[in-house]
C-alpha positions in Angstrom: -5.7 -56.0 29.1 -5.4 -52.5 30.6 -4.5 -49.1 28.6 -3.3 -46.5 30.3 -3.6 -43.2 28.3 -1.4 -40.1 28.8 -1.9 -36.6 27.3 1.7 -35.1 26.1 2.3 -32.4 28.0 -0.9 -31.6 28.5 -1.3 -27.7 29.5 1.0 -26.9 27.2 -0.5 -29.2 24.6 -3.6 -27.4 25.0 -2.4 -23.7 25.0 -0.2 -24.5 21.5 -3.6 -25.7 20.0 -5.7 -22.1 21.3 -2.8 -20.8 19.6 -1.1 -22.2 17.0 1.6 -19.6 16.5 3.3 -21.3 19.7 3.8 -24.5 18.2 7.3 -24.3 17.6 8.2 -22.6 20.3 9.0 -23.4 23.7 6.6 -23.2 26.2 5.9 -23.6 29.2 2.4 -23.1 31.8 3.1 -22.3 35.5 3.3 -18.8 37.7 4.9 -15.8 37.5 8.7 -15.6 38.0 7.6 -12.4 39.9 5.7 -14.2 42.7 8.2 -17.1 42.9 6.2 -19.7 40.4 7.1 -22.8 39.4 6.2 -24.7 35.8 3.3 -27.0 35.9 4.2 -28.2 32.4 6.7 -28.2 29.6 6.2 -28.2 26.0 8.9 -30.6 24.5 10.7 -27.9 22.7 11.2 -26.2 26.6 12.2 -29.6 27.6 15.4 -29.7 25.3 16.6 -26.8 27.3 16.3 -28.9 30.8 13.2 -27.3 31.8 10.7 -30.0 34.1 7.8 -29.6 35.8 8.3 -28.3 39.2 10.9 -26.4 38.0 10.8 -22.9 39.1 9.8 -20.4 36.4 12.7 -17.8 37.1 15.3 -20.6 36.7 13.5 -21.7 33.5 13.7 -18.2 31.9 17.2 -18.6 32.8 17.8 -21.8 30.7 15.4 -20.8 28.2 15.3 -16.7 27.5 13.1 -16.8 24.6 11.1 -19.1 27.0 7.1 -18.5 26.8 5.3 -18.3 29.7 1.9 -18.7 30.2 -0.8 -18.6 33.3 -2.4 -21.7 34.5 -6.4 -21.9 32.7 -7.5 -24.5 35.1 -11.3 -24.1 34.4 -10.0 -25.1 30.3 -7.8 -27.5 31.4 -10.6 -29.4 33.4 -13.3 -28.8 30.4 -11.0 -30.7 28.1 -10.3 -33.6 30.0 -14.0 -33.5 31.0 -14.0 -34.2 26.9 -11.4 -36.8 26.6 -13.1 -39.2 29.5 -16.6 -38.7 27.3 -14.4 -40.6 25.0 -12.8 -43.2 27.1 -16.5 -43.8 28.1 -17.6 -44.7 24.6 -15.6 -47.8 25.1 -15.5 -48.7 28.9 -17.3 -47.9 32.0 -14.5 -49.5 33.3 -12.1 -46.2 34.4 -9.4 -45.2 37.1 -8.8 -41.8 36.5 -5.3 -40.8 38.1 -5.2 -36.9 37.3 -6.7 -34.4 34.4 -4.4 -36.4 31.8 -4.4 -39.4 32.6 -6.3 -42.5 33.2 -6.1 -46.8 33.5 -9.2 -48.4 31.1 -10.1 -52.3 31.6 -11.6 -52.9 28.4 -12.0 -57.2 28.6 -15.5 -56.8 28.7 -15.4 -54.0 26.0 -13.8 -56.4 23.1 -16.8 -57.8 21.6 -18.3 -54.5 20.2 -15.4 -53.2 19.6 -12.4 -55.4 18.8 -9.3 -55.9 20.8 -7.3 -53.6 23.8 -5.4 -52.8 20.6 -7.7 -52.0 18.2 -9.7 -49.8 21.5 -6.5 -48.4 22.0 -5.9 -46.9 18.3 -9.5 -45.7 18.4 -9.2 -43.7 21.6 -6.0 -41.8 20.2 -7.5 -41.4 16.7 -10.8 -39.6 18.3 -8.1 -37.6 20.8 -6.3 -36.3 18.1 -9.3 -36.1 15.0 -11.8 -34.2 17.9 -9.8 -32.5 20.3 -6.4 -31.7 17.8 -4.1 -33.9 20.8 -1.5 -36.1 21.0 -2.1 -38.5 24.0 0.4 -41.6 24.4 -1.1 -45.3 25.1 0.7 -48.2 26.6 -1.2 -51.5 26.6 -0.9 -54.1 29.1 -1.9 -57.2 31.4 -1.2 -54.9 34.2 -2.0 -50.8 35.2 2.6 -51.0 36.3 3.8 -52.0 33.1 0.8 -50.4 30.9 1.9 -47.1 32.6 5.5 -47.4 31.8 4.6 -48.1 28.0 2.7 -45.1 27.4 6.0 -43.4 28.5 8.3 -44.7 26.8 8.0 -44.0 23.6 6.3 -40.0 24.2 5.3 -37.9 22.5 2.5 -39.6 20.7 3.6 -43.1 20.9 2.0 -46.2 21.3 3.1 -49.6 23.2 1.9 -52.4 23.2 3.0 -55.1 25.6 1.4 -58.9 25.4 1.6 -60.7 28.5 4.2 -63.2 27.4 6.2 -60.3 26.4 6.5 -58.4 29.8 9.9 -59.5 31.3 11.7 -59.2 28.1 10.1 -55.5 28.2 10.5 -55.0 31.9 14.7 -56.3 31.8 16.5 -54.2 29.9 15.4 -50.8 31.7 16.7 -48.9 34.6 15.3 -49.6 38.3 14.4 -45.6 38.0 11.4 -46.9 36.5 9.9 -48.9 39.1 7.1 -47.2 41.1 8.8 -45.2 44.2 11.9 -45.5 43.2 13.8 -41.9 43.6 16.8 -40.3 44.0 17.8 -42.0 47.2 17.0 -45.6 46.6 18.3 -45.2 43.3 21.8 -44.6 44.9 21.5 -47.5 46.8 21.0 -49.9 44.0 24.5 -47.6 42.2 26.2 -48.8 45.3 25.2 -52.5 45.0 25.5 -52.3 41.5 22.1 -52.6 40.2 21.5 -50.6 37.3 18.7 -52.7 35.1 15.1 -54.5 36.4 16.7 -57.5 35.4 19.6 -57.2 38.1 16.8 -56.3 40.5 14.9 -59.1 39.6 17.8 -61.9 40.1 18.3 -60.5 43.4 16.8 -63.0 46.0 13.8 -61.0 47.5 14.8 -62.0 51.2 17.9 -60.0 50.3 15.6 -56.8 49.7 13.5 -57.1 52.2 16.2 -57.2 54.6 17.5 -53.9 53.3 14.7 -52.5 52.3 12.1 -54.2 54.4 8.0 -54.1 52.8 9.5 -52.0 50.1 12.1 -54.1 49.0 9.2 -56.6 48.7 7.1 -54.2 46.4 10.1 -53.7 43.7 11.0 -57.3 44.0 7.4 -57.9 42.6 7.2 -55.1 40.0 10.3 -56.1 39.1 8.5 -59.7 38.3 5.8 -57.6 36.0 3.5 -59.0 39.2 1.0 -56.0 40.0 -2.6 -57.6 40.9 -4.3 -54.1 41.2 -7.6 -53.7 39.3 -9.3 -50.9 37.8 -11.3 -48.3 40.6 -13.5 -46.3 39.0 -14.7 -43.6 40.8 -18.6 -44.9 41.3 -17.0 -47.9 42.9 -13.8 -46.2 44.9 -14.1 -46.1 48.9 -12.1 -42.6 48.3 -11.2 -40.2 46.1 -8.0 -38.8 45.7 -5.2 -36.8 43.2 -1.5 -37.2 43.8 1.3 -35.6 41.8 4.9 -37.0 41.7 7.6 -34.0 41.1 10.3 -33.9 38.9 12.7 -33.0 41.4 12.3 -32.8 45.2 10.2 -29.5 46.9 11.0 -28.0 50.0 9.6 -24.4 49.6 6.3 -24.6 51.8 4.5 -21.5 49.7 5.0 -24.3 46.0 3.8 -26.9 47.8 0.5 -25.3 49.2 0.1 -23.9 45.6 0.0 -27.6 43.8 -2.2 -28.8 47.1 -4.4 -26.3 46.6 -4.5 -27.5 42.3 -5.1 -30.8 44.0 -7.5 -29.9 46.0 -9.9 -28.3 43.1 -9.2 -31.4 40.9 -10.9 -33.9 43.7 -13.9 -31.5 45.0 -14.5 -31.2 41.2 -14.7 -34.9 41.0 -16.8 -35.4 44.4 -19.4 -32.9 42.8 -19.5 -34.8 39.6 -20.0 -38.3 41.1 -22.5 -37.0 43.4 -20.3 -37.7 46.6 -19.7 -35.6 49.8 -16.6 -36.9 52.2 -16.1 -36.5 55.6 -12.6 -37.4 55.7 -10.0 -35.4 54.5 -6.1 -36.7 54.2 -3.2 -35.7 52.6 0.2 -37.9 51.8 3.6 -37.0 52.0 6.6 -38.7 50.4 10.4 -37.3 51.3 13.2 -37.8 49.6 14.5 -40.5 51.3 11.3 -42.0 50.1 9.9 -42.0 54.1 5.7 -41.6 53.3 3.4 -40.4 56.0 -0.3 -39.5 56.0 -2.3 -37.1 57.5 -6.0 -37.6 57.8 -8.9 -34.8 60.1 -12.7 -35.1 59.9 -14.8 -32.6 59.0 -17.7 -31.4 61.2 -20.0 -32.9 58.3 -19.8 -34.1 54.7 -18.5 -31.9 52.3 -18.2 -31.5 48.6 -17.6 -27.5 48.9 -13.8 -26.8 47.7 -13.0 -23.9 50.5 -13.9 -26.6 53.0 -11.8 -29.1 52.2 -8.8 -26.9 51.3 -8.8 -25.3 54.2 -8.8 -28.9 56.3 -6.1 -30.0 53.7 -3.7 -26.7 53.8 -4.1 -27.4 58.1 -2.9 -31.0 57.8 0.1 -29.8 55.4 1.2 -27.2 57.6 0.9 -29.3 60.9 2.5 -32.0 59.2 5.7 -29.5 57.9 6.0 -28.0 61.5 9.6 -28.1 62.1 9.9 -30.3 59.2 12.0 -28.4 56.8 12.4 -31.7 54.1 12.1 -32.0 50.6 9.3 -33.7 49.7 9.1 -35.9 46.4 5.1 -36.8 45.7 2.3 -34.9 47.4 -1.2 -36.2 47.6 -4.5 -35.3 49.0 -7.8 -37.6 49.3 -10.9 -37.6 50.5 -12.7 -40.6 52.3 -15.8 -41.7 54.1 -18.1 -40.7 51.6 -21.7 -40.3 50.8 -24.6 -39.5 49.0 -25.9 -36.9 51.4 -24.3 -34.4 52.6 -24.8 -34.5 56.3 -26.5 -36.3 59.1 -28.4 -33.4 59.8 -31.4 -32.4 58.7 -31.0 -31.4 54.9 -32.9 -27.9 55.4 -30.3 -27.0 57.5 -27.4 -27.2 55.2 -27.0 -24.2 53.7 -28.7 -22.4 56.0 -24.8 -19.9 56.6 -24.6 -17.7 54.6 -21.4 -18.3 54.0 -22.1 -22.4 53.3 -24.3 -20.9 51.0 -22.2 -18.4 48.9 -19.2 -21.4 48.6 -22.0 -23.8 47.0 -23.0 -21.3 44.7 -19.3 -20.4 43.7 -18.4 -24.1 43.1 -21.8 -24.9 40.8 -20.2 -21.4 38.9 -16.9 -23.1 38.7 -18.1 -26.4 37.6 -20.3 -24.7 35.1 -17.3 -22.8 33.6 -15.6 -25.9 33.4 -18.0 -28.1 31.9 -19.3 -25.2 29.4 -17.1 -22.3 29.0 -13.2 -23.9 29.7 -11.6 -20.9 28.0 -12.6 -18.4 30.7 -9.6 -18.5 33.1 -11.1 -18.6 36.7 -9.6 -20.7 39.1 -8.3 -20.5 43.0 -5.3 -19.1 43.9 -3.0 -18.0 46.8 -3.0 -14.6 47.7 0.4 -13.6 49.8 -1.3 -14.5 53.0 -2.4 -17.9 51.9 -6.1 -17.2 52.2 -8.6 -18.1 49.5 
């Protein structure tokens, strides 16, 4: 069985428990209406009002007026969920993580010291909550699809459990929106044939879908089965290493979407550093609205772990790839591949030998420092007006 574990609303989560005078409040974490911000997450009490991630601040304030706004405190952020994967690992090596607050666990080989994916499961949220004072959903699973969809559906704090002869009567009643990659625009296609439930999709014969849909009609036909053969990558095993971020509604402004690249960006330099990895290759992915998904991919002169680096290669491939492109884009992604456990082919006296090499290694140890030790002093990248870090 796989559990997939979900922190409610994380940031916000987080600054309500640093200060509990927000805790009935609505709240929300992002930028400045000022400087054209958007929300990177929503308490649930901002939520009633409409407010999303994504969503920009200044049109949040207008929903909300008594709306709290807070900055962004990465390096606090990444400190706590540094703390919530030393619990996941007190039960599994066995870990995908898929962002700061979230993460897949295999935990087969885990149930003889410590009792069933259930029993695991209920552990993991008790120590959340009784050691960190957070809610995080769990959705249980044969498979990482329909494990992810139960730790939503029941938020906040819920927890689903779904036994593997159990999966199509759970899968059936709920709307194709919940399939993976399924978005505004396909959604309207399935309203125009009629197809409002999995189950509808699922009786459809897959030829049909592929036809219209062609490989992707073939992915929902199978998720739409409950069929989703992926296993668990953990990061000491993964041939890449990469965040991705889904928004809540499409993103066209170039200056927002450089902002959550660059919060990408940290989140997977932060991770090569911690696994001991350098890339080579950096890529970037983006979906559009009409769920059209292309990729972008440069090399680097040499391995890399050094954020500045691999931002700057990143923020190139976004803006090449926007050129002329003026779309709204749905999921944004950025990766790293080729990696290694040294840091160059050359010789490894010469690596720092700029000083400028040498003065983004040192700032990067600082920041992982901070974030390993001292998460509630706010430093963390940003974009200035020109775009320059």
């Amino acid at each position: 069985m796989i559990i997939h574990v979900d922190m409610d609303a994380f940031y916000a989560s987080v600054e309500m428990r640093e200060q509990p005078g927000l805790a009935k409040l609505p709240v929300v974490v992002g930028g400045s209406a000022q400087d054209r911000g958007v929300v990177a997450a929503a308490n649930y009490a901002a939520r009633k009002y409409g407010i999303h991630s994504a969503m920009p601040v200044a049109q949040a304030q207008r929903l909300c007026p008594q709306l709290v706004t807070l900055p962004v405190r990465m390096p606090l952020y990444s400190k706590i969920s540094h703390q919530i994967r030393e619990i996941f690992q007190r039960y599994t090596p066995e870990i995908e993580p898929l962002s700061l607050d979230e993460a897949f666990l295999e935990v087969t080989a885990s149930e003889r010291l410590f009792g069933d994916a259930v029993t695991i499961g209920k552990r993991i949220k008790h120590d959340i909550a009784n050691e960190l004072s957070l809610a995080a959903s769990v959705g249980i699973a044969p498979s990482k699809f329909v494990a992810k969809i139960a730790s939503d559906i029941d938020k906040p704090n819920g927890f689903v459990v779904v036994k593997k002869e159990e999966v199509q009567a759970f899968l059936d009643p709920l709307p194709v929106s919940r399939l993976w990659g399924v978005g505004k625009v396909t959604g309207g296609e399935f309203e125009r044939l009629g197809i409002h439930t999995i189950k509808q999709l699922r009786q459809q014969p897959l030829q049909a879908l592929q036809y219209r849909f062609g490989k992707f009609g073939e992915h929902i036909w199978n998720l739409a089965q409950g069929i989703d053969p992926r296993k668990i990558v953990t990061d000491s095993r993964a041939k890449s290493i990469s965040n991705e971020t889904t928004f809540a509604v499409d993103i066209s402004e170039r200056s927002v979407l450089q902002n959550h690249l660059l919060e990408l960006t940290e989140q997977v330099a932060f991770r090569l550093r911690q696994q001991g990895f350098y890339a080579r290759t950096v890529q970037i992915k983006l979906r559009f609205a009409d769920f059209k998904t292309i990729t972008r991919a440069m090399s680097l002169p040499s391995h890399s772990q050094t954020t500045k680096e691999l931002w700057q290669a990143a923020k190139t491939l976004l803006d090449t790839a926007l050129a002329g492109r003026p779309r709204a884009i749905r999921l944004l992604g950025m990766g790293t591949s080729s990696l290694s456990r040294q840091p160059s082919g050359v010789q490894q006296a010469d690596l720092f030998s700029h000083p400028e090499q040498e003065k983004q290694r040192e700032l990067d140890q600082l920041a992982d420092q901070i974030k390993n030790r001292f998460g509630q002093i706010s430093i963390h990248r940003g974009l200035k007006p020109t775009n320059k870090i």
